[in-house]
BADOKOL-388305 format. One line per 2 residues: number of its first residue (from 1); for each residue z, x, y of C-alpha. Coordinates in nm, 2 decimals. Layout:
N
NUM = Z,X,Y; ...
***
This chain:
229
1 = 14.61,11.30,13.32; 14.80,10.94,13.33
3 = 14.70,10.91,13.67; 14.31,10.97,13.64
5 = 14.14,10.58,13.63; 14.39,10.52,13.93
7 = 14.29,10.83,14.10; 13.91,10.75,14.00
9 = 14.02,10.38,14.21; 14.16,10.52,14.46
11 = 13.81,10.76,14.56; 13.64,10.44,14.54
13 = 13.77,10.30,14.80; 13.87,10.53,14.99
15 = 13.60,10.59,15.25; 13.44,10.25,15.24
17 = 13.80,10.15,15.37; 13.85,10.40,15.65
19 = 13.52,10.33,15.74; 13.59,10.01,15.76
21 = 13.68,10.02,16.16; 13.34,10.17,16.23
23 = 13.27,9.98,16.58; 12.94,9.90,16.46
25 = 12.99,9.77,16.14; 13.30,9.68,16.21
27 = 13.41,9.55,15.87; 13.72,9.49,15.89
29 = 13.67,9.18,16.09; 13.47,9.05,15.82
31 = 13.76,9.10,15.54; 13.84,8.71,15.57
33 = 13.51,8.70,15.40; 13.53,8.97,15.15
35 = 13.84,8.94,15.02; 13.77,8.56,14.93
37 = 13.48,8.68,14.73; 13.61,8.96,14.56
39 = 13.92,8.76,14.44; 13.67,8.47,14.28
41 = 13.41,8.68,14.15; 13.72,8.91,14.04
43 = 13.91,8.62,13.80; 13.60,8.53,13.65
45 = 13.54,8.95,13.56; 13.93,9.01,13.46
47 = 13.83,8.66,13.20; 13.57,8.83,13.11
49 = 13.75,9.12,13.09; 14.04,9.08,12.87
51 = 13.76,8.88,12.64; 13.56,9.19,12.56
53 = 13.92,9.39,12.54; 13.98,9.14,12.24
55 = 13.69,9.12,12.09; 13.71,9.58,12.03
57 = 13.35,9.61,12.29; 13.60,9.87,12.45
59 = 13.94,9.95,12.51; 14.15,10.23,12.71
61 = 14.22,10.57,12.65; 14.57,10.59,12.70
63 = 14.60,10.98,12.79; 14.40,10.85,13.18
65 = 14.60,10.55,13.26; 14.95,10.54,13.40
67 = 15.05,10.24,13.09; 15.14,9.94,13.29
69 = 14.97,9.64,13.16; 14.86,9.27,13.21
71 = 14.73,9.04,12.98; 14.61,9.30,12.78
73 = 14.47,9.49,13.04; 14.57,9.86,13.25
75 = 14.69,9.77,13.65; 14.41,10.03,13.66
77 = 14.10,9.79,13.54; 14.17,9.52,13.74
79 = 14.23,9.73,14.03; 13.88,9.83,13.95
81 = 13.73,9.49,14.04; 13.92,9.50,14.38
83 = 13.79,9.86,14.45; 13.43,9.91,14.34
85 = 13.35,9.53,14.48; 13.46,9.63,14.79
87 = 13.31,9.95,14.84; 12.96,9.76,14.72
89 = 12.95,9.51,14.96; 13.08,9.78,15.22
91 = 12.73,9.93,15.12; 12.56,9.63,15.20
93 = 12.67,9.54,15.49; 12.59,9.89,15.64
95 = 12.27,9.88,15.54; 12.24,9.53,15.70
97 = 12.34,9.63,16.04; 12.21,9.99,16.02
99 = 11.85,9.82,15.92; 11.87,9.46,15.99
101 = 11.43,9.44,15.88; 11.43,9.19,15.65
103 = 11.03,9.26,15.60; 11.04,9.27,15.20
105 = 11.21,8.99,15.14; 10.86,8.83,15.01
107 = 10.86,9.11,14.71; 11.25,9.01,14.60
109 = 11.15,8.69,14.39; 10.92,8.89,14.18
111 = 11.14,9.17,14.14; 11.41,8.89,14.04
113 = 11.13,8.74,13.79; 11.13,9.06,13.61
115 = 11.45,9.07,13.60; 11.49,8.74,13.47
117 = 11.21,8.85,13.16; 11.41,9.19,13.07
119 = 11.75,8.95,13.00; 11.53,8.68,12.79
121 = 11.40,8.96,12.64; 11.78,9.16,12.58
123 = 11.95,8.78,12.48; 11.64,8.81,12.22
125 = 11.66,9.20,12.10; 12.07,9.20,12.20
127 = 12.15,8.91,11.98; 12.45,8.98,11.76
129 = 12.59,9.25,12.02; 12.88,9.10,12.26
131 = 12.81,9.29,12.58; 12.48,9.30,12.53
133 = 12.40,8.91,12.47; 12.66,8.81,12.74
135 = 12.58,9.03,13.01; 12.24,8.97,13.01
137 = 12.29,8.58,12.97; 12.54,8.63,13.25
139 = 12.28,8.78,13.51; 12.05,8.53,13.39
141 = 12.27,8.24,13.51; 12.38,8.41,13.85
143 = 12.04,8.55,13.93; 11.84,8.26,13.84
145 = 12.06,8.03,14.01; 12.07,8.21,14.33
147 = 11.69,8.27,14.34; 11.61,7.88,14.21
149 = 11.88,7.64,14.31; 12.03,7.83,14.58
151 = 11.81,7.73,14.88; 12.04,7.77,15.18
153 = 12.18,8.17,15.16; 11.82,8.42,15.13
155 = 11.92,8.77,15.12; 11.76,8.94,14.79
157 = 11.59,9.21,14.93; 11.90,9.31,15.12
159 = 12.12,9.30,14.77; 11.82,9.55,14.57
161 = 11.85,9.78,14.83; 12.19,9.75,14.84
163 = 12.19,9.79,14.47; 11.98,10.04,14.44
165 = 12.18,10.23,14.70; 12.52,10.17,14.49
167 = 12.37,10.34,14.22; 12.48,10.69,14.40
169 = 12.85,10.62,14.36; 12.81,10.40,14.00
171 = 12.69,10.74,13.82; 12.93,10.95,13.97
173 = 13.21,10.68,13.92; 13.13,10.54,13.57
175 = 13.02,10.86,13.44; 13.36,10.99,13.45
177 = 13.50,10.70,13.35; 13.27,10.72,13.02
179 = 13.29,11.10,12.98; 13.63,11.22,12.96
181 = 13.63,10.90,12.87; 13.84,10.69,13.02
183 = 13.72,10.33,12.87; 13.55,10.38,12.52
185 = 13.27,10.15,12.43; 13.24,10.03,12.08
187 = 12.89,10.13,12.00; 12.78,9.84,11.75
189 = 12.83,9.61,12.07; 12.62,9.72,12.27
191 = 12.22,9.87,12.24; 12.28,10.21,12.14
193 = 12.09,10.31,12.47; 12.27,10.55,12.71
195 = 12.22,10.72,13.07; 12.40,11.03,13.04
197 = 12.72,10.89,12.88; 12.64,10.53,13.04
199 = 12.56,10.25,12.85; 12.23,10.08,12.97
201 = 12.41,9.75,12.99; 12.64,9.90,13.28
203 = 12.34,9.91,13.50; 12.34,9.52,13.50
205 = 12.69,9.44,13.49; 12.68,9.64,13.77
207 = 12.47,9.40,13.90; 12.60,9.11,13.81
209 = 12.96,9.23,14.00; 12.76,9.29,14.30
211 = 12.55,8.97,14.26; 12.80,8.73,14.26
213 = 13.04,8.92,14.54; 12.77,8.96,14.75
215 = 12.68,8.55,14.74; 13.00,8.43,14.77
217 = 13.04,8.66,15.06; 12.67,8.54,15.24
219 = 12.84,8.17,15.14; 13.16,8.20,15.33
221 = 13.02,8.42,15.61; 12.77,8.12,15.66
223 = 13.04,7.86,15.66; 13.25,8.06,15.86
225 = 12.93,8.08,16.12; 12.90,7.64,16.08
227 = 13.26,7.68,16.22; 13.25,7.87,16.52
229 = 12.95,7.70,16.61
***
């Protein structure tokens, strides 16, 4: 039973990283791009983290995880922000080469403008609720700036339907992780408002993780492009 949120980790990434040496995808030759990502967007989620691990918005079972910690936190949730990232942008990128159409790309900045209304609207009806008010104030930042002062790196359609797509493995992943459980939320933090055993807020951080990977990994990838050219 120690050795369930590692196991969970280790399914995770399990297939997106054998498939990794697909010929057509070919991921692995894109790792120098990934990996970069991953470890930014990871430091600022581990902050974030070991903030809401203080703060009682939810904490570890102990009977699922193996007991080595850091900074407050199991190996096994930060491994978590190495595994799930990379299987998500794994997703994305096979659906990129698989179906390179971009033709929707014209719907993505409303579909972000909604977005952008339901996390005013969550900051408003969230306030007094940690992960509530900072998730949604955290997608509002990274969503609004890549839609409205990002200019250079266009690929929203691409990340919903990548999104949408990492759905599959997000309810099968986090709802074991929230139904044995593994990591207990603390109700009065959050809405009230589950999927199963899911709070609703997961849905976005979910987001958010992917979000900011998935940018930083369009960023370098471009940069890395400037070079060879």
């Amino acid at each position: 039973m120690n050795y369930t949120y590692l196991l969970i980790n280790l399914a995770v990434i399990f297939f997106p990283l054998v498939l990794s040496f697909d010929k057509k995808v070919h991921f692995f030759s894109k790792w120098k791009f990934v990996f970069p990502a991953i470890l930014i967007t990871g430091v600022v989620f581990l902050i974030w983290d070991i903030l809401f691990t203080k703060l009682d918005v939810w904490s570890f079972n102990p009977n699922y995880i193996i007991g080595i910690n850091l900074l407050g936190l199991p190996l096994e949730e930060m491994l978590f922000f190495l595994t799930v990232p990379y299987a998500c942008v794994f997703i994305y990128e096979c659906l990129n080469v698989y179906f390179p159409k971009n033709n929707l790309q014209k719907y993505s900045l409303a579909i972000s403008n909604l977005l952008l209304g339901i996390c005013v609207a969550m900051l408003f009806f969230g306030h007094g609720r940690w992960y509530t008010f900072i998730n949604f104030g955290f997608l509002l930042v990274v969503l609004g700036y890549v839609e409205y002062i990002n200019s250079k790196h266009r690929f929203m359609y691409r990340f919903f339907r990548a999104y949408l797509v990492s759905l599959i493995p997000f309810y099968i992943v986090n709802g074991f992780l929230t139904a044995i459980p593994v990591v207990i939320y603390n109700s009065r933090e959050n809405v009230g408002f589950n999927v199963g055993s899911i709070p609703f807020e997961d849905h976005f951080y979910l987001m958010s993780l992917l979000l900011m990977n998935v940018y930083l990994y369009e960023v370098f990838k471009s940069r890395g492009a400037k070079r060879i050219a």
